[in-house]
C-alpha positions in Angstrom: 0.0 -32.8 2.5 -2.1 -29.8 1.0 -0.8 -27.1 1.0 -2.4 -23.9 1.6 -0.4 -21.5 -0.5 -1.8 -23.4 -3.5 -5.6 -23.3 -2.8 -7.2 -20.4 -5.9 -8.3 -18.1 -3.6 -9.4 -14.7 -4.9 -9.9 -11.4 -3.3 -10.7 -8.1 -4.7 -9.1 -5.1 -2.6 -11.4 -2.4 -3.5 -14.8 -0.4 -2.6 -17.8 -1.0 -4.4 -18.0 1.7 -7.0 -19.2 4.8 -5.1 -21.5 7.4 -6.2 -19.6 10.6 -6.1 -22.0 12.1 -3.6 -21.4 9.2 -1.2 -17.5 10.0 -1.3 -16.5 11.1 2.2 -13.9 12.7 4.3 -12.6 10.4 7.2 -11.2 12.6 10.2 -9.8 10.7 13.5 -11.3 12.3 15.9 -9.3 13.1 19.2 -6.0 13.4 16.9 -4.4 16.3 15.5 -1.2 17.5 13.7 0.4 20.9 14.7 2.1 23.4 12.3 4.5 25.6 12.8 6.0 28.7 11.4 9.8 29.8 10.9 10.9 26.3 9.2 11.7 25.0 12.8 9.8 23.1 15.6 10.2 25.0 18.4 12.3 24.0 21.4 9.7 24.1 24.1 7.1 22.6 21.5 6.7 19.6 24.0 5.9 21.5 27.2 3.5 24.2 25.2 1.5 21.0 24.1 1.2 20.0 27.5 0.1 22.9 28.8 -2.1 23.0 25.9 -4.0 19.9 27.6 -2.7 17.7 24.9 -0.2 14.7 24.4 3.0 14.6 21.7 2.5 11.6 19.7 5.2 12.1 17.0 8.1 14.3 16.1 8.1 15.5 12.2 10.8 17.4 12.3 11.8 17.5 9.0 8.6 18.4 7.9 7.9 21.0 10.8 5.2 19.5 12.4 4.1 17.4 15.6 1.0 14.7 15.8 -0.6 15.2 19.2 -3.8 13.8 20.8 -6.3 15.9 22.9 -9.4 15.2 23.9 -11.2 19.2 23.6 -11.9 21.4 21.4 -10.5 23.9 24.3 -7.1 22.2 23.9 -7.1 22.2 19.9 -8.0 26.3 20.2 -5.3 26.5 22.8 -2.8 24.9 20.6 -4.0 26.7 17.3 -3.2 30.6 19.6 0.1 29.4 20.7 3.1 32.0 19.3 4.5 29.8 15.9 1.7 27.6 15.5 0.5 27.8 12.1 -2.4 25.7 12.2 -3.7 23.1 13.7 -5.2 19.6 11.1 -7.4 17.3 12.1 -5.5 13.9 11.6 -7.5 11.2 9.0 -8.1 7.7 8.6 -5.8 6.4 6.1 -6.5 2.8 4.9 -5.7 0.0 2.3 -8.9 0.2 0.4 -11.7 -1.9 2.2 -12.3 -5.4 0.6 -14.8 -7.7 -1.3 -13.3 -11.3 -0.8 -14.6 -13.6 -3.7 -13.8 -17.1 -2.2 -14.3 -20.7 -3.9 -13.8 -23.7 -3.1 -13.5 -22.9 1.1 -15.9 -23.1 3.6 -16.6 -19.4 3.9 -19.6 -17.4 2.0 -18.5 -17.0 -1.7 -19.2 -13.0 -1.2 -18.7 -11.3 2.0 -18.2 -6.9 1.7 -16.9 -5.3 4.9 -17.5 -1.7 4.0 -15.2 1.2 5.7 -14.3 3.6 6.8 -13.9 1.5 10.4 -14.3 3.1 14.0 -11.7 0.9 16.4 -13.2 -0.9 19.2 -10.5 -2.2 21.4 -12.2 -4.9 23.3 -9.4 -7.5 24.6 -6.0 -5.7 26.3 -4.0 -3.7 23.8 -0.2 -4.4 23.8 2.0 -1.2 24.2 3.4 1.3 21.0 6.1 -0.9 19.7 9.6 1.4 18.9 11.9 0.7 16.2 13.7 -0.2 14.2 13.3 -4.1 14.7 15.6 -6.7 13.6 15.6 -8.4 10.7 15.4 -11.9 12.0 16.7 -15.1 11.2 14.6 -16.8 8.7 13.6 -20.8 8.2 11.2 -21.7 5.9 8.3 -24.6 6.7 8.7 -26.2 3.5 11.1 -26.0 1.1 10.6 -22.7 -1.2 9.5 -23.6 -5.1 10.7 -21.6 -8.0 8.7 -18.6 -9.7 5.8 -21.0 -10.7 2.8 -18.3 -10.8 5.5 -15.8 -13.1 6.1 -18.5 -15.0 2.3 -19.1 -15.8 -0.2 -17.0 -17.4 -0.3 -15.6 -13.6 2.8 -13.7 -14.4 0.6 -11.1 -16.3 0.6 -7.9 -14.3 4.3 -8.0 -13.5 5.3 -8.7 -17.2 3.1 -5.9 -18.3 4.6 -3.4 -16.1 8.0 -4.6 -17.6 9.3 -7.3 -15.3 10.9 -9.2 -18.2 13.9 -10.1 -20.0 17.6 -11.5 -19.3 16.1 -15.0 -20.6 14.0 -15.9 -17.4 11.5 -18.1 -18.4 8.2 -17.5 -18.4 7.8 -14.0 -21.0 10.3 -12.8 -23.8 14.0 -13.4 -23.2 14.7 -10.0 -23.6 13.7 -7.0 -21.6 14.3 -4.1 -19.3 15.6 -7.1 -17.1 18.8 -7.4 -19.6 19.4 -3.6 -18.4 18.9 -3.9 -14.6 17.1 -5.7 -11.8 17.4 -2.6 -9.9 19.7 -4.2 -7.8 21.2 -1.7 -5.3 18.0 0.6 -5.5 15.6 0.5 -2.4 12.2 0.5 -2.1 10.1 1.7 0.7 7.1 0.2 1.1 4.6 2.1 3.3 1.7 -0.4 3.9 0.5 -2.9 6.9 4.2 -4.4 7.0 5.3 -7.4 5.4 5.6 -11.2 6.0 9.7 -11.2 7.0 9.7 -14.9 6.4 8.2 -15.5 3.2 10.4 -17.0 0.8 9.5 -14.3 -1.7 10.1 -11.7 0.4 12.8 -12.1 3.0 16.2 -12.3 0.9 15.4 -8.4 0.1 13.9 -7.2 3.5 17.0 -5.3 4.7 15.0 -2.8 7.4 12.2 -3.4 9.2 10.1 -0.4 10.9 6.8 0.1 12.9 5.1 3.7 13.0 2.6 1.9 14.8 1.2 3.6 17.8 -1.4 1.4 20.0 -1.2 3.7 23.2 -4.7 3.9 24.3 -3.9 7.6 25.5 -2.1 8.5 22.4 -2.4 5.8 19.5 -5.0 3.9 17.8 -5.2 0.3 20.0 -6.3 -2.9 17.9 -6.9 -5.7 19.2 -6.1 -7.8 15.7 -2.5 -6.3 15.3 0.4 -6.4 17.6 1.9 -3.3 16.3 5.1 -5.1 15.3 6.5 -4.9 11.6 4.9 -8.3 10.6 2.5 -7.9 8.5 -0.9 -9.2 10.0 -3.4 -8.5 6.9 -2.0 -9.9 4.0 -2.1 -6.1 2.2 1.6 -5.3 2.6 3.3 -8.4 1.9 1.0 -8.5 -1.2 1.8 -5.1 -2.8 5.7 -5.7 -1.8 5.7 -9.4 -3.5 4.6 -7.3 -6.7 6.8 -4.5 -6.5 10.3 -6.2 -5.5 9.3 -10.2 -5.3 12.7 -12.1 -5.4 13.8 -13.8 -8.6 16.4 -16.9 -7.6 16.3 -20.3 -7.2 13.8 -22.0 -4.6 12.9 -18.4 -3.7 8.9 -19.0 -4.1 6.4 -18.5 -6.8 6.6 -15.2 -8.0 8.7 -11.9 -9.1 8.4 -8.6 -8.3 9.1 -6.2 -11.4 12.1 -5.0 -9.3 13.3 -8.4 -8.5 16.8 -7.5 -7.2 16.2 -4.4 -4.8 16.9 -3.7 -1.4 13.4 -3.8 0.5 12.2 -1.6 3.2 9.3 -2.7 5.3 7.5 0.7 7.1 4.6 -0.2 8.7 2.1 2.3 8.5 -1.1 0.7 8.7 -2.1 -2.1 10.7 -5.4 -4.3 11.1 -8.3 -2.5 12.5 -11.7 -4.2 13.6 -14.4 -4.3 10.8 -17.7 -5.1 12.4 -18.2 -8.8 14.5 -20.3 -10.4 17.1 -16.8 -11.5 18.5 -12.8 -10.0 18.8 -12.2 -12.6 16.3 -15.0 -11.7 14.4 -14.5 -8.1 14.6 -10.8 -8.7 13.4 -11.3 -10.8 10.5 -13.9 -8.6 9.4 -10.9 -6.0 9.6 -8.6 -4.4 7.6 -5.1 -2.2 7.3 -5.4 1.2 8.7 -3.7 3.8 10.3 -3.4 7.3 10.8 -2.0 9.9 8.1 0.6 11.1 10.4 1.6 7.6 10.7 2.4 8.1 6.5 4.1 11.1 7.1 6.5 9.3 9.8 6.8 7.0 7.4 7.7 9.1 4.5 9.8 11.1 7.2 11.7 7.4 8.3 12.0 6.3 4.3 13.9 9.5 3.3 15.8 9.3 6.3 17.1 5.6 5.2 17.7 6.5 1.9 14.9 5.3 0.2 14.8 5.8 -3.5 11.3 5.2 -4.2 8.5 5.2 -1.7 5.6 3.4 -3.2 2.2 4.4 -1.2 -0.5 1.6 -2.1 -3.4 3.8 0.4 -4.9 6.7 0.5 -7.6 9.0 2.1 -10.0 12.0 0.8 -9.9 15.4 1.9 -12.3 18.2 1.2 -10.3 21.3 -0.1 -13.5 23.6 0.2 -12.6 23.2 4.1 -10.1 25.3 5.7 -8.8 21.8 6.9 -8.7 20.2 3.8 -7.0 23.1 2.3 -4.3 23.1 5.1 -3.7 18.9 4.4 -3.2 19.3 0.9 -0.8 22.0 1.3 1.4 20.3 3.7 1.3 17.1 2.3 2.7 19.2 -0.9 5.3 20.4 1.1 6.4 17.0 2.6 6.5 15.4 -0.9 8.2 18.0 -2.6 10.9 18.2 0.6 11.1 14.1 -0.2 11.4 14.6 -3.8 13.8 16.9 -3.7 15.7 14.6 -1.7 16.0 12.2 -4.6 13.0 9.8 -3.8 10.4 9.1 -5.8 6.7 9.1 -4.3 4.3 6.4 -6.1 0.7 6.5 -4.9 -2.4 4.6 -5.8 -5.3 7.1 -6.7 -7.9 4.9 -4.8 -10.6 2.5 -5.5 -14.0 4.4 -5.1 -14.5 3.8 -9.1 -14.7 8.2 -9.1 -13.6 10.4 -11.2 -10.8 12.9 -9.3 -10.8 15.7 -8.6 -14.5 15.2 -8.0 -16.0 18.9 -6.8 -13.5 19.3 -4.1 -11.9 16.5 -3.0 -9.2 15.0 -3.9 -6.8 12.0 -2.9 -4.1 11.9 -0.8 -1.2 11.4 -1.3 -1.8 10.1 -4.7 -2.6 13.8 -5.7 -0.2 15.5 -3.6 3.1 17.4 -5.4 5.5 15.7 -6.8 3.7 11.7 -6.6 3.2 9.8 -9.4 -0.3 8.9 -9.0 -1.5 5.6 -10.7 -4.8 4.4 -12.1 -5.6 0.6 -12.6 -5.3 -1.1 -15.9 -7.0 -5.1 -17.2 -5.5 -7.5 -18.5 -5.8 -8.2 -21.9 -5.9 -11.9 -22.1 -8.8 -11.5 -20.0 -11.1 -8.5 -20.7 -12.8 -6.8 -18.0 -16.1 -8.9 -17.9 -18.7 -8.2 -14.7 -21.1 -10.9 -15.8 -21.9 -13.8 -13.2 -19.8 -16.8 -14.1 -17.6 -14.7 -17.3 -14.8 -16.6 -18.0 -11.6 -14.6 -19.5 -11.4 -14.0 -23.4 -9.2 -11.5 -24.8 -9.6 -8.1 -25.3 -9.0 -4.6 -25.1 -7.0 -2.8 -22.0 -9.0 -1.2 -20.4 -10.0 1.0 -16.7 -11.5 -1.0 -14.6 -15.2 -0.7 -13.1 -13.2 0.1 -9.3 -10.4 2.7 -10.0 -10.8 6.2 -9.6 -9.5 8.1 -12.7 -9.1 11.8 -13.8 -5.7 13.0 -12.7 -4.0 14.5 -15.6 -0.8 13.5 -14.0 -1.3 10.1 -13.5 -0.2 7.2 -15.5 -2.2 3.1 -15.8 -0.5 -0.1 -14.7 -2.3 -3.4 -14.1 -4.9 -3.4 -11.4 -6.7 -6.4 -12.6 -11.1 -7.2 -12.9 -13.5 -9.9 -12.8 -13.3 -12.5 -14.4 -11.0 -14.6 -12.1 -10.0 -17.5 -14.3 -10.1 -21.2 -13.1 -10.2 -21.9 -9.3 -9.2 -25.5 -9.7 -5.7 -24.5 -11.4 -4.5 -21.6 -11.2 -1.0 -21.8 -12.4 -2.1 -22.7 -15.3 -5.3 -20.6 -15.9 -5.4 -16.9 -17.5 -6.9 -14.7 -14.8 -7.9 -11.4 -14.7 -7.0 -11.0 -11.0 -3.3 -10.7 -9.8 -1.3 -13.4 -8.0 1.4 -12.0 -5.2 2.4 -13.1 -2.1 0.4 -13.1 1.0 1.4 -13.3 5.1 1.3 -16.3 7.3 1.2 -14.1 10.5 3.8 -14.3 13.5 5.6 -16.7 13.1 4.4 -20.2 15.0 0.9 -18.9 15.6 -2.3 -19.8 14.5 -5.3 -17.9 13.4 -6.3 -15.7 16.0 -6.2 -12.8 18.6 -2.9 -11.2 19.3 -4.0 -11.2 23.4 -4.2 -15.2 23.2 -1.1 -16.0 21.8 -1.7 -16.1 17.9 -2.6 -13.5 14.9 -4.3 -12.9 11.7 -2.4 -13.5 8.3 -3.7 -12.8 5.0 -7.3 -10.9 5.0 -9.7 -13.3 6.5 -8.1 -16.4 4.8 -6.0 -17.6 7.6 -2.3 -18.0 7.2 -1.7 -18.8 3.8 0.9 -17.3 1.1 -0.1 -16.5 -2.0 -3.5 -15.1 -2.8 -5.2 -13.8 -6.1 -6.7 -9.9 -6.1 -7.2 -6.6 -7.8 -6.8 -2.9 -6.9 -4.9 -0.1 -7.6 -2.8 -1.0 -4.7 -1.0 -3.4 -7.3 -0.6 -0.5 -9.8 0.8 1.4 -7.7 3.4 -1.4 -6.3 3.9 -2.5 -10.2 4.5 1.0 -10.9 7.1 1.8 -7.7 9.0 -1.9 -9.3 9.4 0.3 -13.0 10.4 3.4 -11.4 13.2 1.9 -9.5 14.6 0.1 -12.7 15.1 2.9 -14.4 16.6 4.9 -11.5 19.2 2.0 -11.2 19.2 2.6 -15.1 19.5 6.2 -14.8 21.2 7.0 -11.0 22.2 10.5 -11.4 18.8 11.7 -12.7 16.2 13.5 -10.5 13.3 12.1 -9.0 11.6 14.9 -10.9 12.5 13.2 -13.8 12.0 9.7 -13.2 8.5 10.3 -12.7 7.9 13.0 -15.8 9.8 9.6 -18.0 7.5 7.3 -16.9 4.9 10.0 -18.0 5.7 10.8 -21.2 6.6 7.2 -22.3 3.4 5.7 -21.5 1.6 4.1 -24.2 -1.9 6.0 -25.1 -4.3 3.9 -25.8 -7.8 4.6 -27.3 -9.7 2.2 -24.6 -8.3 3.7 -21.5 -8.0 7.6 -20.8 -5.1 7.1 -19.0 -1.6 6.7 -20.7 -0.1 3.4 -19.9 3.0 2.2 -18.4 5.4 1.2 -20.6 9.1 0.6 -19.4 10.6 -0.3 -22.0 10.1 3.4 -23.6 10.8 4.9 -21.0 14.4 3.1 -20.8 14.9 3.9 -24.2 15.1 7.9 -22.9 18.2 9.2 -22.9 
């Protein structure tokens, strides 16, 4: 029987490049997070809110805030007077890049572009706000699991580069920052729309599994493409979490992460949201992962609190710091990465796909730009230079920035993103590509392509449930990235998270085709 998992399917997980007068801010309306003075939430915080006319959404203790919902701008100026409330933010849109799906060989339009940011439109029932943790459950596999055949293939490209390689596994050079560690013992937080618990890449390092997922219709954001759980149920998360901590044993799957022996930690923080449709199903193909950014900071909050070492952030949203608002974000978002940093975890952020240079006037990226995060631009492959060119095919070249990723950040380092050309469609194991291979999501488990409401669920973008895809973005960098940083923390245990990231810094290769130093792992575990 065919199977699915093998067909070359190709998607691109960015924006169109974007003029830097078309960037935009992206505020929730109706949602807000409250500040407070002293260092402390106050006791009564829950009842003021109340009497505010509003409705607690979300504890962030650590970081001294609250996410509420209100529906006035009577409520928000009540709240903002309230004795020990420093100020009250608008919440934002946070989302996994929206998508260009490049698809041959299937029976859908070779080049479809949903363009965000997107407005939900609940239109079937909305299942409750699921609590957590959940269970890791028992996993069984539909077929029996093959063995790393996409890292052992010119398809192994992006993980190799970032320094997945070594201790004589076949498929790159038989030694490596793999004969130091495989970061086992290390754990990994990744932030994103959740993760496929049963994929044979995935599960044997899912050890916690947690929704931030709030689909109140009084309080939350309701889908109707997304049941809130921890499952991943667009393809985004179990992608960037194949690439960042991918298993490497026998019968395991396809492909390795860079990190292949660490602990992973599924956070949901984004989940699908409906793009635009003549139909639910439609509308929630169309879709793709978002949330809200108090959702991020729960799930910062949740990853520190279960020991995460390194929390790698493949999302993002703009904020204006010529606004009072803006200005307020990007301060506490500074202090809730420095509070995690000092901690001991290390923050990895992708610095977004709008193909801008940042900062542009006054806005900026968050978190990627936030303090203490390791921001990280994408990077080509060199086997197959960047080439936009209808029907390119891959020659070597330089490495370079792709046409997508934003760039700028003086603190940000390059790690394979991936560009056009794709490569052959007819074998991909086999063929140099410039996308990147990593796992996908086959949905809840024993349903078929669908709505939530009837039974079934969406899988991997608008492909159906299938589970391994090919794409681009500097959600992979900063996945790739998050894999390095948590070799050399099992390399290095008793050193900061301060100076993890400054390593990874000042080892990168510099390059004179890319602005942007490169990663390069093997220098930096060469630091003593």
């Amino acid at each position: 029987m065919l199977r699915l998992r093998h067909l070359p399917i190709a998607l691109l997980l960015t924006s169109a490049t974007t003029a830097h007068s078309q960037i935009a801010e992206t505020i929730a309306p109706n949602h807000y997070v409250v500040v407070y003075r002293s260092g402390v939430v106050p006791t009564d915080a829950e009842s003021q809110i109340t009497l505010a006319g509003a409705h607690l959404t979300a504890h962030l203790d650590r970081f001294v805030m609250v996410a509420v919902s209100l529906d006035t701008a009577a409520a928000q100026s009540t709240l903002a007077a309230q004795p020990g409330v420093a100020m009250v933010l608008h919440d934002r849109y946070v989302t996994a890049n929206s998508m260009l799906f490049s698809i041959q060989n299937a029976t859908k339009p070779d080049t479809v572009t949903y363009p965000g940011p997107i407005t939900p439109a609940p239109v079937v029932p909305i299942a409750p706000f699921h609590p957590g943790p959940y269970p890791i459950l028992p996993i069984t596999f539909p077929f029996a699991p093959e063995t790393d055949t996409y890292y052992n293939s010119p398809q192994g490209w992006a993980v190799q580069q970032a320094g997945g390689f070594g201790d004589n596994i076949p498929g790159a050079s038989p030694i490596g920052p793999w004969n130091i560690s495989k970061a086992a013992g290390v754990r990994i937080a990744i932030l994103d729309t959740g993760v496929d618990q049963s994929h044979p890449d995935i599960a044997p390092n899912l050890v916690f599994n947690l929704s931030e997922i709030n689909q109140s219709p009084l309080t939350g954001l309701p889908s109707p493409c997304d049941d809130g759980t921890p499952q991943d149920q667009t393809g985004h998360g179990t992608w960037t979490a194949s690439l960042a901590t991918g298993t490497l044993d026998p019968s395991t799957g396809d492909v390795i992460g860079v990190a292949p022996q660490a602990s992973l930690l599924n956070i949901k923080v984004l989940e699908r949201l409906p793009g635009t449709g003549t139909t639910s199903t439609a509308a929630c193909e169309a879709g793709q992962g978002g949330g809200l950014l108090s959702w991020v900071l729960q799930g910062i909050d949740d990853a520190v609190a279960n020991h995460a070492d390194i929390i790698s952030l493949s999302l993002g949203t703009l904020v204006d710091l010529g606004t009072g608002d803006g200005a307020g974000w990007k301060s506490q978002f500074d202090t809730v990465t420095r509070t995690a940093s000092q901690s001991g975890t290390i923050i990895v952020a992708a610095l977004g796909n709008n193909g801008a240079q940042l900062p542009n006037g006054t806005l900026i990226e968050l978190p990627a730009e936030a303090a203490s995060v390791l921001p990280v631009v994408a990077s080509t492959n060199p086997a197959c230079a960047e080439n936009l060119a209808t029907n390119a095919t891959c020659a070597p070249g330089p490495i370079t920035r792709p046409y997508y990723s934003n760039y700028g950040d003086p603190n940000a380092i390059a790690a394979p993103g991936g560009s056009y050309p794709e490569g052959s469609t007819t074998d991909p194991a086999n063929s140099v590509s410039g996308y990147i291979m990593g796992a996908c999501s086959s949905g809840l488990t024993n349903t078929t392509d669908g709505l939530p409401a009837n039974g079934q669920s969406f899988g991997c973008f608008n492909l159906g449930h299938i589970q391994y895809v090919q794409a681009m973005g500097t959600s992979a960098s900063a996945s790739l990235v998050a894999g390095a940083a948590a070799i050399l923390h099992a390399a290095h245990p008793t050193w900061t998270a301060a100076k993890i990231i400054s390593t990874l810094q000042t080892s990168a290769t510099r390059l004179p085709t890319i602005t942007t130093p490169v990663l390069n792992l093997p220098a930096a575990l060469a630091v003593n």
